[in-house]
C-alpha positions in Angstrom: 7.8 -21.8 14.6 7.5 -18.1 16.0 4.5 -15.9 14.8 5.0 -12.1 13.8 4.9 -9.5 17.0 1.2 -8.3 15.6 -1.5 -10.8 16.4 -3.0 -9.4 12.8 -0.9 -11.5 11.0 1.0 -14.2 11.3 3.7 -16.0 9.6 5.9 -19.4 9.1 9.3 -17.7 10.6 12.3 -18.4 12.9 13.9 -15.1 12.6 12.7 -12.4 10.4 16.6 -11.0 10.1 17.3 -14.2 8.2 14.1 -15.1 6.3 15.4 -14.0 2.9 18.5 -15.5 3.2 16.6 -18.9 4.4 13.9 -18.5 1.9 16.3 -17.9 -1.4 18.3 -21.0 0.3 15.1 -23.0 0.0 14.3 -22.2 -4.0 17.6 -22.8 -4.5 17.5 -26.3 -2.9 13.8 -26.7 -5.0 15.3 -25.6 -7.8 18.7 -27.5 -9.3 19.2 -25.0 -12.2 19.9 -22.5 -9.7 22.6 -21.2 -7.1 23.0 -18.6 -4.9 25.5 -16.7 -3.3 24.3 -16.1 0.4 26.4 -13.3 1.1 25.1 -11.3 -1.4 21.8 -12.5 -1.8 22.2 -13.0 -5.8 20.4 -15.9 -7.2 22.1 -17.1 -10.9 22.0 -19.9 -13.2 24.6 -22.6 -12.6 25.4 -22.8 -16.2 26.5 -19.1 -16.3 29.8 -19.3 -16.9 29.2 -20.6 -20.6 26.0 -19.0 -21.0 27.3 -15.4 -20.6 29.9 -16.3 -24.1 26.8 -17.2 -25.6 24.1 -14.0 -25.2 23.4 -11.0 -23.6 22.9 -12.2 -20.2 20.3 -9.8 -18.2 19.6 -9.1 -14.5 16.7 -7.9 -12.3 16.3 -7.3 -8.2 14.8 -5.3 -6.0 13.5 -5.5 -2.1 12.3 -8.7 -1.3 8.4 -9.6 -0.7 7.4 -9.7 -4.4 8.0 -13.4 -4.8 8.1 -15.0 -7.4 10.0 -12.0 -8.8 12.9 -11.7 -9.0 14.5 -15.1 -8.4 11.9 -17.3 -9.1 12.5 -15.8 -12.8 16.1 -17.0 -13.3 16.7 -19.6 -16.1 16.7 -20.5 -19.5 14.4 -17.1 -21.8 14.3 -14.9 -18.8 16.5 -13.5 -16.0 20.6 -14.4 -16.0 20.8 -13.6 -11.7 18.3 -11.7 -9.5 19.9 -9.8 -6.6 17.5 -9.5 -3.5 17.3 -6.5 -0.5 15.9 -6.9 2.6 12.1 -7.1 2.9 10.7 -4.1 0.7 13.9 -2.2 0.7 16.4 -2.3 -2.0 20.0 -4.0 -2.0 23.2 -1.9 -2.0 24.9 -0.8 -5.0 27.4 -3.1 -3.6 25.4 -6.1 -3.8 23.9 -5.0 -7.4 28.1 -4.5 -8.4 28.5 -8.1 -7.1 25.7 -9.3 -9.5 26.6 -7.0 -12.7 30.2 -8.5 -12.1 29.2 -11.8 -12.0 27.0 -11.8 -14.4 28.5 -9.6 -17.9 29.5 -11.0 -20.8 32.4 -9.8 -22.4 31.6 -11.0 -25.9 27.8 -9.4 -25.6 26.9 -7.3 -23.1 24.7 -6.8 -20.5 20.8 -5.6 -19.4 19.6 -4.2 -15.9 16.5 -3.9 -15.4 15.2 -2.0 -12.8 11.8 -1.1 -10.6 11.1 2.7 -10.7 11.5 3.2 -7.2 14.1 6.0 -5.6 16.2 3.3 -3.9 16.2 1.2 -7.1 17.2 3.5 -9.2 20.2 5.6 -7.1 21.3 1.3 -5.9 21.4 0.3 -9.3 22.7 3.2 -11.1 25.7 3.6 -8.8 26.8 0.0 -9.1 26.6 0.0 -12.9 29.0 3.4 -12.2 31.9 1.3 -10.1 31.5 -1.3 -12.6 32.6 1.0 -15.4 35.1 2.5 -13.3 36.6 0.0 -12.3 37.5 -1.3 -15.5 38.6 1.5 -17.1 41.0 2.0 -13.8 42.6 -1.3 -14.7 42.9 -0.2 -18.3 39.9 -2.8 -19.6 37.3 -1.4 -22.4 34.0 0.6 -21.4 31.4 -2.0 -20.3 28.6 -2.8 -22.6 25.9 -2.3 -19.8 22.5 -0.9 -20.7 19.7 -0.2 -18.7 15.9 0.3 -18.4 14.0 1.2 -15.8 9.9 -0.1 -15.5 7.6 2.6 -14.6 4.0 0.8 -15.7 1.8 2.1 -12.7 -1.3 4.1 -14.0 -2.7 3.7 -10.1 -1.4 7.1 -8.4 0.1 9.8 -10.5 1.7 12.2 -8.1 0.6 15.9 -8.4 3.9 17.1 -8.2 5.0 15.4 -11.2 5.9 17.9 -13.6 7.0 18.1 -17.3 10.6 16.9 -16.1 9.4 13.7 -15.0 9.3 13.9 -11.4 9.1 11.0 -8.9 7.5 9.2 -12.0 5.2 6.1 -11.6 5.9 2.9 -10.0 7.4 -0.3 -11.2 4.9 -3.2 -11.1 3.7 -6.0 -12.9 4.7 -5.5 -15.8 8.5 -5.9 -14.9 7.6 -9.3 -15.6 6.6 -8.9 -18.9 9.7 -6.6 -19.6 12.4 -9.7 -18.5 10.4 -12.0 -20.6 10.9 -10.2 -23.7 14.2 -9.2 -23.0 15.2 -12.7 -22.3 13.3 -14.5 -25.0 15.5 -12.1 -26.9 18.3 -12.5 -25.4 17.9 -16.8 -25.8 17.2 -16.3 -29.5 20.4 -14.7 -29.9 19.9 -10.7 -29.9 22.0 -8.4 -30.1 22.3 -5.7 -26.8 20.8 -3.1 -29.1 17.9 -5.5 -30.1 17.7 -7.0 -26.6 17.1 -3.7 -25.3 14.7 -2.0 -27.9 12.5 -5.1 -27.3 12.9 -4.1 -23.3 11.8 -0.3 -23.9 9.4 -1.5 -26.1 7.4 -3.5 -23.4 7.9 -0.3 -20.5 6.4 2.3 -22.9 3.6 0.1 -24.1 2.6 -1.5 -20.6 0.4 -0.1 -18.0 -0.8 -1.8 -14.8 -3.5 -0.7 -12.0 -3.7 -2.8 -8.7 -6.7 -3.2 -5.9 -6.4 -4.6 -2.8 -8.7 -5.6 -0.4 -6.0 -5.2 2.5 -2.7 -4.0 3.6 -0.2 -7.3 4.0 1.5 -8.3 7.0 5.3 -7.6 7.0 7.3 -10.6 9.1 8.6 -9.2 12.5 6.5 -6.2 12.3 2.7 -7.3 11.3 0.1 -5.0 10.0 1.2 -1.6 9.1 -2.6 -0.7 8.7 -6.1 -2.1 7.6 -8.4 -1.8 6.0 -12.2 -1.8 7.2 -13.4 -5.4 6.1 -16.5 -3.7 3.6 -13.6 -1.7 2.5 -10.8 -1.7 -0.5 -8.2 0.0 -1.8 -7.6 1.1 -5.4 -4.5 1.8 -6.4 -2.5 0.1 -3.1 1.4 -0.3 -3.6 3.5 -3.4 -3.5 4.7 -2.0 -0.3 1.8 -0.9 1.0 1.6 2.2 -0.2 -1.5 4.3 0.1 -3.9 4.0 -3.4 -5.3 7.0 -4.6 -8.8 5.6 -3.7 -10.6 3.9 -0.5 -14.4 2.4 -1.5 -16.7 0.3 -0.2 -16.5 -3.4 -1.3 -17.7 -3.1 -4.7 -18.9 -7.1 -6.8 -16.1 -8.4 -9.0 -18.1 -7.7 -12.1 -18.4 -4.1 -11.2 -14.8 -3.4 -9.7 -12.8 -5.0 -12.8 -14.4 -3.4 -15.6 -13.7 -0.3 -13.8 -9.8 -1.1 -13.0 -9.4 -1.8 -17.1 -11.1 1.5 -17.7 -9.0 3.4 -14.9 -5.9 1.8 -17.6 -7.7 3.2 -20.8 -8.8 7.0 -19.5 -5.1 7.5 -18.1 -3.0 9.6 -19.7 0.0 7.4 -19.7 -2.2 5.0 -21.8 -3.6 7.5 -23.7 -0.7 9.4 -24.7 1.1 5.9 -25.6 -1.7 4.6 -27.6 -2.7 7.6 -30.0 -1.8 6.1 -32.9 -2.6 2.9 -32.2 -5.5 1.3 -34.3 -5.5 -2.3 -34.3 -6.1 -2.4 -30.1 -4.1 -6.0 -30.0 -2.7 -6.2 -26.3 -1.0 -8.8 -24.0 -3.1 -8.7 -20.8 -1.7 -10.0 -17.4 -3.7 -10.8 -15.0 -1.3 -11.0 -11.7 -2.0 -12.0 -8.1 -0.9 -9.8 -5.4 0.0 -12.6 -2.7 -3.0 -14.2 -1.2 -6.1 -14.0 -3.6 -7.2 -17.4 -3.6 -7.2 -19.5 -7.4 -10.9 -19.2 -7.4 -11.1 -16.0 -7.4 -8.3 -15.1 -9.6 -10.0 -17.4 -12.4 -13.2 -14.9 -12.1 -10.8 -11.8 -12.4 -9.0 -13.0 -15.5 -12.6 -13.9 -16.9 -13.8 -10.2 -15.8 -10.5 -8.8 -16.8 -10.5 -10.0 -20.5 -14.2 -9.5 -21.4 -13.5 -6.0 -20.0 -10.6 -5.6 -22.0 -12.5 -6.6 -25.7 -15.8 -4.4 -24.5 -13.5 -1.6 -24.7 -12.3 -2.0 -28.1 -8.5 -3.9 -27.9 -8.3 -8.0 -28.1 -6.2 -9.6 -25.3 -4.6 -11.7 -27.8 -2.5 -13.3 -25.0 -3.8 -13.8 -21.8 -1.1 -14.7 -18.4 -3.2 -15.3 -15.3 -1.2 -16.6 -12.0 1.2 -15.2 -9.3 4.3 -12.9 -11.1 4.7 -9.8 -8.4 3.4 -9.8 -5.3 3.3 -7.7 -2.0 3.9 -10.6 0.2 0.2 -12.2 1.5 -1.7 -9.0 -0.1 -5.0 -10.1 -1.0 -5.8 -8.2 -4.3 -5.0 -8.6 -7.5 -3.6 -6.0 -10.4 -4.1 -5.9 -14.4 -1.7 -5.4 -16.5 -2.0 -4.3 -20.5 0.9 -4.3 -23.0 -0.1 -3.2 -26.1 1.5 -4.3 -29.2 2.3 -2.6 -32.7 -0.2 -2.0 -35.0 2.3 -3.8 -37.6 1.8 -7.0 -38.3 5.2 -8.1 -38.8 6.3 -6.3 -35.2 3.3 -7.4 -33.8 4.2 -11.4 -34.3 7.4 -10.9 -32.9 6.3 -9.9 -30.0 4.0 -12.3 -30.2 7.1 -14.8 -31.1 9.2 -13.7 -27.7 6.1 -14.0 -25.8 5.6 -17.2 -26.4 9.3 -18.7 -26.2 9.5 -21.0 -23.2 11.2 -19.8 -19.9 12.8 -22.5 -18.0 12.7 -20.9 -14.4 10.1 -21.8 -11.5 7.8 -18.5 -11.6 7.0 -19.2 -15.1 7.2 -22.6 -16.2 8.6 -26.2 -15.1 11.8 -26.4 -13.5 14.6 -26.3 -15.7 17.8 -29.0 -15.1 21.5 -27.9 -16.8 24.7 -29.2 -16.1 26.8 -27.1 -13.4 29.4 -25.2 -15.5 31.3 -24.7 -12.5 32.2 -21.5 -10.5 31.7 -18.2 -11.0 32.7 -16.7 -7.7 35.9 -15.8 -8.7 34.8 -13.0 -10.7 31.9 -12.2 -8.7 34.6 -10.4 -6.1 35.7 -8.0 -9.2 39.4 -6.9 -9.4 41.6 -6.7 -5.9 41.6 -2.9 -5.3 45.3 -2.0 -4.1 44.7 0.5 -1.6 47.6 2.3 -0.1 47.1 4.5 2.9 48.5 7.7 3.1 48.4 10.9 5.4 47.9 14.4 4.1 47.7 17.4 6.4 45.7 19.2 4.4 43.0 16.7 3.6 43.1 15.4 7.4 42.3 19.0 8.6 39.6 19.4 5.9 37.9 15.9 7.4 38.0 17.3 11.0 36.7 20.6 10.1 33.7 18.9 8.0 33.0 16.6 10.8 33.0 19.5 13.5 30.7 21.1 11.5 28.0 18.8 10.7 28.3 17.9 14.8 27.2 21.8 15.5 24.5 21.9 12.8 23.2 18.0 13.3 20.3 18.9 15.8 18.8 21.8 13.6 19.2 18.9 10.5 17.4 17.0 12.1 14.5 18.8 13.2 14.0 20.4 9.8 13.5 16.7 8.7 11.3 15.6 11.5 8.8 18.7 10.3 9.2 17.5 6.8 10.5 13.9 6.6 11.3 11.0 9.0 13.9 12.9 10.9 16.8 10.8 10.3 18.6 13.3 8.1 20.9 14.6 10.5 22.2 11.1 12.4 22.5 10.1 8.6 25.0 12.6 7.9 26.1 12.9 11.2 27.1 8.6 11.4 29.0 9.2 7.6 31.1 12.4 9.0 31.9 10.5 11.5 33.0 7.0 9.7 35.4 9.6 7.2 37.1 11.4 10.2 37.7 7.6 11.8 39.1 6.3 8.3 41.3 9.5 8.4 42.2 9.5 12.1 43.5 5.6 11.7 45.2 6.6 8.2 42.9 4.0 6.2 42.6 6.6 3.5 45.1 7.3 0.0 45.2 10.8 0.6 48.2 11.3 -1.2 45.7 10.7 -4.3 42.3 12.3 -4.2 40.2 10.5 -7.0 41.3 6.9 -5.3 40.7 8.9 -1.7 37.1 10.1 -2.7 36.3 6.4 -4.2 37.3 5.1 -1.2 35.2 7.7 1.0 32.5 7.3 -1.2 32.9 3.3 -0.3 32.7 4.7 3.4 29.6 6.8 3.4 27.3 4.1 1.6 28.4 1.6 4.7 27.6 4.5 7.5 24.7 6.4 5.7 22.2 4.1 3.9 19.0 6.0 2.7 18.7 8.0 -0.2 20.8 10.2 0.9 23.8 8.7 1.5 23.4 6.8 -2.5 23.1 10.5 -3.7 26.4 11.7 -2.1 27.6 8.4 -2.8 27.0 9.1 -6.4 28.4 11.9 -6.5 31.7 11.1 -4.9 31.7 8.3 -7.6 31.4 11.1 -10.0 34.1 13.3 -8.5 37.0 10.8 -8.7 35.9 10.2 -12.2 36.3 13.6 -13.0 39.7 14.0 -11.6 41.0 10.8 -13.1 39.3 12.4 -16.6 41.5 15.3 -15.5 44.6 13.6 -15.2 44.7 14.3 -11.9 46.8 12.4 -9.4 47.9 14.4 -6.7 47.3 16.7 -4.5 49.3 19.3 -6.1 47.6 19.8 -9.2 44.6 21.0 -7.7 43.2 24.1 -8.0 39.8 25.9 -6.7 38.4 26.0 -10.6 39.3 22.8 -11.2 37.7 21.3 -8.2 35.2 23.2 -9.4 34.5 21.7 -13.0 35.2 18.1 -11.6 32.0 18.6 -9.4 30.1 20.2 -12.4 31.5 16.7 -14.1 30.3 14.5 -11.9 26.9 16.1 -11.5 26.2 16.2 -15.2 27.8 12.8 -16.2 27.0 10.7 -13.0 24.7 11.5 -10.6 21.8 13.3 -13.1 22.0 10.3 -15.0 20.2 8.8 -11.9 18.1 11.3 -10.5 16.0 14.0 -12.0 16.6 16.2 -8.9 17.7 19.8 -10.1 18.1 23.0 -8.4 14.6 24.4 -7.5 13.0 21.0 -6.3 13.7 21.7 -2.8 16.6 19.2 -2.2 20.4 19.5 -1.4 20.9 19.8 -5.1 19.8 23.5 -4.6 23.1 24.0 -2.6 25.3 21.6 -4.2 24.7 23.1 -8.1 25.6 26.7 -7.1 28.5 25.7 -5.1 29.8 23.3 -8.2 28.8 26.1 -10.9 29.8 29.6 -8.4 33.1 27.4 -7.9 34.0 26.1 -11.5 33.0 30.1 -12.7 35.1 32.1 -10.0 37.4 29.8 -8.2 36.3 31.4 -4.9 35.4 29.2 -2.3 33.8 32.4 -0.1 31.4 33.2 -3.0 30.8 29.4 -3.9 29.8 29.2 -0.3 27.9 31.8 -0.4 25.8 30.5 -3.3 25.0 27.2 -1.7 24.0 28.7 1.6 21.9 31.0 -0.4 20.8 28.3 -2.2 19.8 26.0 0.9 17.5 28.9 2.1 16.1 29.3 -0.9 14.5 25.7 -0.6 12.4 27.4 2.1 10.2 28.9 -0.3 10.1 26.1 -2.6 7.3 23.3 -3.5 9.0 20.0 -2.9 9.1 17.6 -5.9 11.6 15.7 -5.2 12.1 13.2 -2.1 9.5 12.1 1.1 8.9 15.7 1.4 6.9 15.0 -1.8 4.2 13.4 -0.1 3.7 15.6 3.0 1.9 18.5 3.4 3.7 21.8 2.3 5.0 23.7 5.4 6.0 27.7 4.4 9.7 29.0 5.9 11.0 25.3 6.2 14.4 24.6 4.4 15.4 21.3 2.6 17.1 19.1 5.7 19.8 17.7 3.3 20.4 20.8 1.7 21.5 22.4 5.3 22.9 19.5 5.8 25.3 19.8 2.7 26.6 23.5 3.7 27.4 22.0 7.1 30.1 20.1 5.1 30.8 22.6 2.9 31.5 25.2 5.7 33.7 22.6 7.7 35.9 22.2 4.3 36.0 26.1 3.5 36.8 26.7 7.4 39.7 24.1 7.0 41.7 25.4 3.5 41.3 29.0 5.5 43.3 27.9 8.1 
């Protein structure tokens, strides 16, 4: 048994590359209602196979470290599957595809819920993308998937934030909550419509604010910071992330009548609750990782009395450990509020308190193995046939030239406003798409299947948020062209190309990201390119625009991205958006030639 590399925290591990693997072996092997595929990290009940002809079936995920969520909440009234990432960091859109696959019912439809974090969101959204592409490229109906996304946290509202929504606030706690309804829901029969209102219901009524006394130790890496020990943090992230206040150890009775007050005077609350005049809630009381019992029966105490001095009536009360941020000692509140109608109000009330058969929730749960699922887990055999083009190969080389001549300025514009890894990012994907080209891997005789299977490229080489957003929009391209009718090379014209990436941009990727032009990101090059392209059909003026449009960004208050969070530096452009006219100049350079 091997402690962490920091001697400020230690941990029961053998190899921290493995641990989530091992550890979602281990629930498994505690739990018999369960199984889990290893390879892609998704946890599911064994009686899927008839349960998904019987209901919606619904799925959660998200980094690993927040345990019991997600997995511990598969079974019976709550979650169909979980699919896990790596320690805080989200799993690939491929891994969430694996799950979605695995997991839809035909006969009723699906639910994804997801964590409003950037990774989340771009991971999930592009696999719930492939998933409907991929069916309606082998001629099946369009997927009954829907989605909601939990944004609960009233700790830190982000000054950038704007009318548009911005980075938006945090998913917490109250994901919980969400699942439970949904798959009470679900259990009883609902349909996806009503399985889904129930779902939106509990994110727009539910608002959570965390305290921590310190940061937690991450295994393999130990203590990113801490905290002074007269010291706590308001307002501290599941991963860590900075609160929005530092204060001196303050006594329970003072601290957690102020946290449900910090909930009240927010305006998320406040602008949710307007109308509301009967003040009934559903108040969760959640443990962040390593309060002690003890102490979390005098927070719930403090917590509920806090709750009725300001006027609404826990009516339930859920104390215990739902989301955590690994061994983080602290705790977080959480209030739903329910509907002034009676009538609305007890079913709520009703889904609430259906029993969940799953281990974060209730007692175990024991079904009957329905047998495998696997099978459809690996989705329809994609029949990929190579094929050179010389057009398309020179285009590849050209891109790839280019970003190699622009990678070191990339990459110092995001070490002065990011984490610097921008350029190698773009640099490692350039490089996979010339190999695939250069060993004729690629159907290049047939650009929507060639651009899916880039697109398949780039999010193995890039990673990051970057690489999901071109990802997403490649997805979104070869959409477009099979919309189009498109199936060779032939057909293609500038203005064409041109409305495809206006396609994919409206339909596909802004459906997952509320990045426009002016929020100091590569959208500022790519939506002039797309739009100067689609309106002209010349590639010297559409570059033009996006090179125009990437300098702009120097002048430009980022709301969009890490840049969001560090200090504004004047005369700086966006690194991705240089990045992007790099690729756009290699392709322009090529269909001169």
């Amino acid at each position: 048994m091997a402690s962490s590399s920091s001697s400020d925290g230690k941990h029961f591990v053998t190899d921290p590359k493995t641990l989530v693997k091992d550890s979602l072996c281990g629930l498994a092997i505690a739990n018999p209602h369960l199984s889990f595929d290893e390879q892609q990290k998704v946890t599911f009940t064994k009686d899927l196979a008839d349960l998904r002809k019987k209901q919606v079936t619904l799925f959660c995920g998200g980094g690993s470290g927040h345990e019991p969520a997600h997995a511990g909440f598969v079974g019976h009234g709550m979650l169909t599957a979980a699919v896990s990432g790596h320690v805080f960091a989200s799993p690939t859109s491929s891994q969430v595809l694996s799950c979605l696959r695995r997991v839809y019912s035909e006969e009723h439809g699906t639910l994804v819920v997801i964590k409003n974090y950037t990774g989340d969101v771009l991971n999930f959204g592009r696999a719930v993308e492939r998933f409907k592409s991929e069916r309606v490229n082998h001629n099946q109906p369009m997927p009954r998937v829907a989605t909601v996304v939990v944004d609960d946290d009233v700790g830190v509202v982000n000054p950038n934030d704007d009318e548009e929504g911005g980075v938006g606030r945090r998913g917490l706690a109250a994901t919980v909550l969400v699942y439970k309804l949904a798959g009470a829901c679900a259990a009883a029969g609902g349909s996806l419509d009503q399985v889904k209102a129930v779902a939106d219901y509990a994110v727009s009524n539910s608002f959570t604010i965390g305290c921590a006394l310190n940061a937690a130790s991450v295994p393999g890496q130990g203590m990113p910071r801490s905290l002074a020990s007269d010291e706590m943090e308001i307002g501290m992230g599941i991963h860590n992330e900075p609160g929005f206040a530092t204060k001196k150890l303050q006594p329970a009775n003072v601290l957690v009548p102020d946290l449900v007050k910090h909930i009240i005077g927010s305006a998320p609350f406040r602008k949710a609750t307007s109308n509301n005049t009967k003040r009934r809630s559903v108040l969760l009381v959640n443990n962040l990782g390593a309060t002690s019992n003890l102490e979390m029966g005098l927070v719930t105490k403090l917590a509920a009395e806090s709750t009725r001095a300001q006027g609404i009536e826990p009516v339930r009360v859920f104390s215990g450990t739902y989301m955590t941020g690994l061994a983080m000692p602290g705790a977080s509140i959480t209030l739903l509020m329910l509907p002034d109608d009676d009538a609305q109000c007890a079913d709520i009330l009703k889904l609430t308190d259906a029993p969940a058969f799953c281990p974060g929730w209730v007692n175990h749960a024991h079904v009957v193995d329905a047998g495998s699922t696997d099978e459809s887990a690996q989705g329809p055999k994609v029949q990929i046939k190579p094929a050179s083009d010389p057009v398309w190969e020179r285009v590849i080389s050209e891109a790839y030239s280019s970003v190699v001549a622009e990678e070191p300025q990339v990459t110092l514009l995001d070490q002065l406003m990011g984490d610097g890894d921008c350029g190698q990012v773009l640099l490692s994907g350039a490089a996979a798409i010339r190999d695939a080209a250069q060993k004729t891997q690629l159907p290049l005789n047939d650009p929507a299947a060639a651009l899916a299977q880039i697109s398949s490229i780039v999010e193995d080489a890039m990673g990051g948020t970057s690489g999901i957003i071109y990802c997403l929009f490649l997805d979104g391209l070869a959409q477009q062209l099979r919309t189009l009718s498109i199936s060779d090379n032939s057909s293609l014209t500038p203005h064409i190309w041109g409305k495809a990436m206006l396609g994919a941009l409206d339909n596909t990727l802004y459906q997952y990201t509320s990045a426009r032009p002016g929020h100091r990101t590569l959208i500022d090059a790519l939506q002039p390119f797309a739009s100067t392209l689609s309106q002209t059909g010349s590639l010297d003026a559409a570059l033009e625009a996006a090179d125009e449009g990437a300098r702009s960004t120097a002048q430009m208050q980022p709301k969009r991205g890490r840049a969001v969070y560090v200090q504004s530096k004047d005369n700086i452009a966006d690194a991705g958006a240089v990045g992007l006219v790099a690729v756009l100049k290699g392709i322009a350079s090529a269909l001169k030639q």
